[in-house]
C-alpha angles and dihedrals in degrees: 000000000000121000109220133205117290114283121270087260089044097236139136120342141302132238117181092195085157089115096048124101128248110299113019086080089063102043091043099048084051092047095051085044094058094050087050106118115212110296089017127137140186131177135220144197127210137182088228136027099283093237090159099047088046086058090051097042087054095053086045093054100230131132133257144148124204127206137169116252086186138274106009101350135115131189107197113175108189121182143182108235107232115251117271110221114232119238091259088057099056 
């Protein structure tokens, strides 16, 4: 796992698991998003479109967007939404 430069919008962090072997992508991306705090993001770079982190992103309720980079390359942002506060909090 390679972290990368910051992200275009400089956010969050970066994780190259394009080298590592089914499934360690998928465990370490997983492992980087839970530890995600409220209006947190971390990226991450795969070798295949993450079908089965997707899956698991979306059970979890947080946030991504995946897009192809080219042959054998993957850019997943996923992101903790920050907390909305409820009318009795404002």
């Amino acid at each position: 796992m390679k972290p990368t430069p910051d992200s275009p919008e400089g956010t969050g962090v970066n994780l190259d698991l394009r080298d590592l072997p089914p499934p360690e992508p998928l465990h370490r991306a997983l492992e980087a998003a839970e530890r995600l705090a409220a209006g947190e993001s971390v990226t991450v770079l795969t070798r295949f479109r993450p079908a089965f982190l997707i899956d698991q992103l979306e059970a979890r309720g947080l946030a991504y967007a995946c897009v192809s980079l080219g042959e054998l390359s993957w850019q997943t942002s996923i992101s903790r939404e920050a907390a909305t506060p409820t009318p009795d909090q404002s």
